[in-house]
N, C-alpha and C positions, 0 to 999 in steps of 0.2 A: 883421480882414478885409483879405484882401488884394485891389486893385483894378488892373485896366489897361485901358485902352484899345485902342490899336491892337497888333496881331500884327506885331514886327518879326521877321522870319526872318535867318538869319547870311546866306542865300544872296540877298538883296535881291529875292525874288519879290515882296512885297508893297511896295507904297508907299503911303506917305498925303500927303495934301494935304488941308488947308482940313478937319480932323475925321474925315477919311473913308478908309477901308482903301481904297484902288484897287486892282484886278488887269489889266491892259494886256497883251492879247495882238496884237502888228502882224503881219498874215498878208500886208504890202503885197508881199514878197518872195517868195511861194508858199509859207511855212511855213518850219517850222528846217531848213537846211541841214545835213545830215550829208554830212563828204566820204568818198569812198570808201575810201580807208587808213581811216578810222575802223568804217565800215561792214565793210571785212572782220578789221579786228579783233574784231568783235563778234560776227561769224560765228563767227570762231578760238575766241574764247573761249564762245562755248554750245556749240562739240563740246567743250572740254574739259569741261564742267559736265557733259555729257551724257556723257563718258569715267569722270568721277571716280564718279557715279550708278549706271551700270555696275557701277564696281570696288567701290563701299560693298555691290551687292547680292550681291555674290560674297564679302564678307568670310564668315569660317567665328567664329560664335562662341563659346566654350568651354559644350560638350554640362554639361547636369549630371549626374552621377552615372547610370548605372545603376542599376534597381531594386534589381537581384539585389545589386551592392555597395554599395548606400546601406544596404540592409537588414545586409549584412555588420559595417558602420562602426558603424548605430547599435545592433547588437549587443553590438561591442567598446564602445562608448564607455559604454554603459550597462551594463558587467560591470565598465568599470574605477571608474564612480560609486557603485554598489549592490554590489554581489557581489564584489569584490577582496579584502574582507575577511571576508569569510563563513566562518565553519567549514565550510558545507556546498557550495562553491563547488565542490571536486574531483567532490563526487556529481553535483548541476545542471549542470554543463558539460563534465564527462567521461564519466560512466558513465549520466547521462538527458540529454545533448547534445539527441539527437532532439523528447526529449517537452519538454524546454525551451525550444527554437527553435519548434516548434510553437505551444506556450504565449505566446509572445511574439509571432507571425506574427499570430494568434486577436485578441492585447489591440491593438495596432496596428490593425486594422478596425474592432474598437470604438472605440476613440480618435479616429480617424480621420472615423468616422459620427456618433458623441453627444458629442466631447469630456471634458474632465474633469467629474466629477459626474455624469453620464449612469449608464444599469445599469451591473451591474458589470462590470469591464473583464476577471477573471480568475473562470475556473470555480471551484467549492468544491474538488476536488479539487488546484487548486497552488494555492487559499490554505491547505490542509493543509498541505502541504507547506513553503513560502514566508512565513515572518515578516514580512519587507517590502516587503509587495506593494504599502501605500501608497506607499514611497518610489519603487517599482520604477515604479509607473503615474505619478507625476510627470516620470520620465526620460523614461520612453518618450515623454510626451507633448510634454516641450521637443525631444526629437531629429526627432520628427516635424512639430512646428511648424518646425524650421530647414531641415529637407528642401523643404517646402511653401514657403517662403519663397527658398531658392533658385531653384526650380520657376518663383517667381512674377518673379524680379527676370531670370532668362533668356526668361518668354517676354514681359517688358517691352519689355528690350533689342531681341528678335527682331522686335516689330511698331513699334519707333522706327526700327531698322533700313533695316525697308523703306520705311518712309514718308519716311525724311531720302532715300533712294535715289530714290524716283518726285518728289521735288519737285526732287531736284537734277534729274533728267533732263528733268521739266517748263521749269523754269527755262531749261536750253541750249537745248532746243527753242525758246521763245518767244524768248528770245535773239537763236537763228538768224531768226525770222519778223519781227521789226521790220524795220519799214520807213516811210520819211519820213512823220509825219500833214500831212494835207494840212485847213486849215478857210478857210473866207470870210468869217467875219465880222471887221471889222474894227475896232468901234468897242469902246469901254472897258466894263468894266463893273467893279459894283463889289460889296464885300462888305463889310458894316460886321458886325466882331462886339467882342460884349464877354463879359467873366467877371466873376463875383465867390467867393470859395473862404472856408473858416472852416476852419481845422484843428483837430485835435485834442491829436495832442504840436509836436515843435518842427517837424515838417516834415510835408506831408499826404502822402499815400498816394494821393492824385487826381493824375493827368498830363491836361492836353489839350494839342493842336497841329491846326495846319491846313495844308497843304500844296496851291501851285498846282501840279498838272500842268503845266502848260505844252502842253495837247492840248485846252483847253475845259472841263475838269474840275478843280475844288477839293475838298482833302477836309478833314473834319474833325471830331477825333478827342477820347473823353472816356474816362479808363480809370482805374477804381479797382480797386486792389492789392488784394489779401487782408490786412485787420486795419489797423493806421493806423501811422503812422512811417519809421523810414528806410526797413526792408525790405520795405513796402508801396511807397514813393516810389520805390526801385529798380527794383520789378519790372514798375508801370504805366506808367514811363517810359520803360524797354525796351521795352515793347511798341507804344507812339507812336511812341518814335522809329526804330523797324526797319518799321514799317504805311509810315510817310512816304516812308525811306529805297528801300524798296523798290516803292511804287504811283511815288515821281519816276525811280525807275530803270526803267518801263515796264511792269512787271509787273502781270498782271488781279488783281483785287480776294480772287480765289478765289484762288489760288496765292500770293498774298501771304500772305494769313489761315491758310491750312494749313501755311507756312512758321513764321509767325508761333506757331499750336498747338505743331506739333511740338517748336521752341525751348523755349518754359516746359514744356511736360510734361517734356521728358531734362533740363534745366536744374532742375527742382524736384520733378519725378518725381510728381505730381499734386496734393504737399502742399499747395501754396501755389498758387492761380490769379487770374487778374483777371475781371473785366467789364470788357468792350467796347461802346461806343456809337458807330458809325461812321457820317458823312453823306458821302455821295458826290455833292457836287454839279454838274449839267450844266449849265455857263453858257449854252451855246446853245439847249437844249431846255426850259430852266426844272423841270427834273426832279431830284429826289432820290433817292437808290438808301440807303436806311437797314441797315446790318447791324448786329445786337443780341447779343450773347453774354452773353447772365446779366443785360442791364444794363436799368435802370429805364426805363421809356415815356419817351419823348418827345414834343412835344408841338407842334404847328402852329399856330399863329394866322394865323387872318386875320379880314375886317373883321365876319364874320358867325358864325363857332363859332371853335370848337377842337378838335382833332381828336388824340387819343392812338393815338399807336405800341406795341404791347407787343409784348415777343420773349417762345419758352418753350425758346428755347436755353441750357445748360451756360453755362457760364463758360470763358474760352480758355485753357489749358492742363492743366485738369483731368482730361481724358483723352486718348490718343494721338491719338483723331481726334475731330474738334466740329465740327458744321457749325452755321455761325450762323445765325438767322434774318433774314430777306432780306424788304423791303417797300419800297414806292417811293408817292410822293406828285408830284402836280405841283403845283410851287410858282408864284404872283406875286409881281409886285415888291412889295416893303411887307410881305411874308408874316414871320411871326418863328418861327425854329426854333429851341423850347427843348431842352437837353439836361442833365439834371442826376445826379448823382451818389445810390447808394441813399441816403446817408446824409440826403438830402437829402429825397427821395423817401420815406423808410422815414415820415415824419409824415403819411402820408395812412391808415398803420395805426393812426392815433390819430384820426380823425375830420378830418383836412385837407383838403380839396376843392379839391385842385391844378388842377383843370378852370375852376374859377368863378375861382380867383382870377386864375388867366392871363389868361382873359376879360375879368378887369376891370383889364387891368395902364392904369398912367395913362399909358406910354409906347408909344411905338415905338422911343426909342433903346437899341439892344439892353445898352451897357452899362449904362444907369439900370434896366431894365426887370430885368437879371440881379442888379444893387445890391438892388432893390427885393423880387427874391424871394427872396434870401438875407435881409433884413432882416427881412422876415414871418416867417422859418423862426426865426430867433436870439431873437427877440424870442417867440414861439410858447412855447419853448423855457427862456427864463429865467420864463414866466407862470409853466411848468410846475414850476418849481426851486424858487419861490417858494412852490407851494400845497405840494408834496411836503419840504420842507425839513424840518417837523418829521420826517417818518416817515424821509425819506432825506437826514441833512444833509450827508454828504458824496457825495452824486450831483456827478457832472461834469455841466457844462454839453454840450459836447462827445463826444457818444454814438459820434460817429463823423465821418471827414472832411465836408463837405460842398463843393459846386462846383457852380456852374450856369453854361453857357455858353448864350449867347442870339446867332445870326446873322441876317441881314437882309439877300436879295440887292436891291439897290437900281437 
């Protein structure tokens, strides 16, 4: 089990003092200063963003094939696999050319509409004809599966295209539109959070992080990878730390996220996706803005229920475009927002009543409180090992990663 307390950032946004995560925003000065060389550098640089956006939707990308010469290709390609050695090759492609290419026009449709093992693909009259029409209708159907797979990987390409294109020019736009936040409040506030994680191999597949805006807003973030291990740990941690990178460099919440999609779909091409659990919190307004992609409820305490978030959003990268779902809560001080990973979550498909036990958690301190429900879950988990041990002795313990993060605006 791995355990931490406070959130130290490389960039020193957070401080603690005396047990406690501080976030200290001084607006004594009117807010952060940007000097103007900066500010029109930043101008300068969203028309280039908006330039390059332009020039991505103007790329021309390599057309596929033509019908008329796709059908030519897999013509040839399948006269030189089947029919190159034929005694009767000269008759079927020289002197019944026509009724041949017809023949082959006809099984391609079929192929096409029922695949292999559907009716049959070749009339009675050229299976008189044609001894190896079994082997002949297995050609035709790989040259046609590779057609259709070109087909599929160019109009992939065409709709990544445009969408890296409208977020770059999003991007320079917003860019260009920043301008100094201005806020009054001035007194500290604070955010206590804690995690606890169990992994499965040598590294989990779970990422969180949290990130101060520096505008009033903290976020924070819980992302499980596709499968457990390194190449799950890579891809959820990409996706934290690009969400962070780019909500502290100004960016809306929604232009980051579809940044964010578009990255892992061309980067994994929809193989491999995460779940996203994101809190957006407003120090000043006491509000949370939750967006959900694929990812397990979350859950709100306070002093009288508990209240479950569900999303029925995709998972973020799995398709060119994913909108997540979007739900907001207002929170009190003392309030605790759980967030936990499927893996975690997936035991309530076994009769777990995630709702009661949150309910009755015996803290408020969010790191015990996070300790305490990963310990229920492990220990759930080894009962379970114990009873099934004769039927399945070598069940892992470890089904999958687990990670629960518990925050506390104070």
């Amino acid at each position: 089990m791995q355990k931490k307390f406070f959130l130290l950032c490389e960039s020193d946004i957070f401080y603690s003092c005396d047990g406690v995560l501080w976030k200290h925003m001084d607006f004594a000065d009117g807010g952060i200063t940007v000097r103007k060389t900066e500010m029109a550098r930043l101008t300068q640089l969203g028309g280039s963003f908006i330039e390059l956006g332009n020039a991505v939707q103007q790329l021309e990308l390599e057309q596929p094939q033509p019908e008329e010469e796709m059908a030519q290709q897999l013509y040839s390609k399948v006269y030189q696999q089947v029919c190159a050695f034929c005694h009767k090759k000269t008759w079927c492609w020289e002197e019944e050319q026509g009724y041949t290419v017809d023949a082959l026009t006809a099984a391609c449709n079929v192929l096409e509409d029922q695949g292999l093992g559907g009716e049959t693909t070749f009339s009675t009259k050229f299976q008189g004809r044609c001894h190896r029409t079994g082997v002949l209708e297995v050609a035709l159907f790989n040259q046609i599966e590779n057609y259709q797979q070109q087909r599929s990987r160019y109009c992939r390409l065409e709709e990544n295209r445009e969408n890296i294109a409208q977020e770059l020019i999003q991007l320079g736009e917003q860019m260009q539109l920043m301008r100094q936040s201005n806020n009054e409040d001035s007194h500290p506030q604070r955010l206590l959070v804690g995690y606890a994680s169990s992994k499965k191999e040598l590294v989990s597949g779970d990422s969180w992080g949290a990130q101060d805006l520096q505008d009033g807003r903290m976020v924070q973030i819980l992302c499980d990878g596709m499968g457990s291990g390194e190449l799950a740990m890579q891809q959820s941690k990409l996706a934290v730390q690009l969400l962070q990178t780019l909500l502290s460099g100004g960016l809306s919440m929604r232009l980051s996220l579809n940044i964010i999609n578009t990255v892992l779909s061309f980067q994994y091409g929809g193989v491999r996706f995460s779940t996203m659990d994101i809190a957006l919190w407003n120090l000043n307004s006491n509000k949370i803005e939750l967006y959900k992609y694929g990812a397990a409820p979350s859950f709100v305490k306070n002093r009288k229920q508990v209240t479950a978030y569900h999303g029925d959003s995709l998972p973020v990268g799995i398709l060119p475009r994913v909108e997540a779902t979007q739900l907001e809560h207002e929170i009190s001080a003392g309030d605790l927002l759980i967030m936990m990973s499927d893996g975690l979550y997936e035991l309530h498909d076994e009769g777990f009543q995630w709702e009661k036990i949150i309910g009755c958690l015996p803290t408020t301190n969010p790191q015990l409180a996070a300790e305490y429900l990963l310990a229920i879950a492990t220990s759930r988990q080894r009962s379970q090992q114990k009873r099934n041990k004769a039927l399945y002795p070598d069940e892992n313990l470890h089904r999958d990663d687990m990670t629960v993060v518990v925050s506390c605006l104070l």
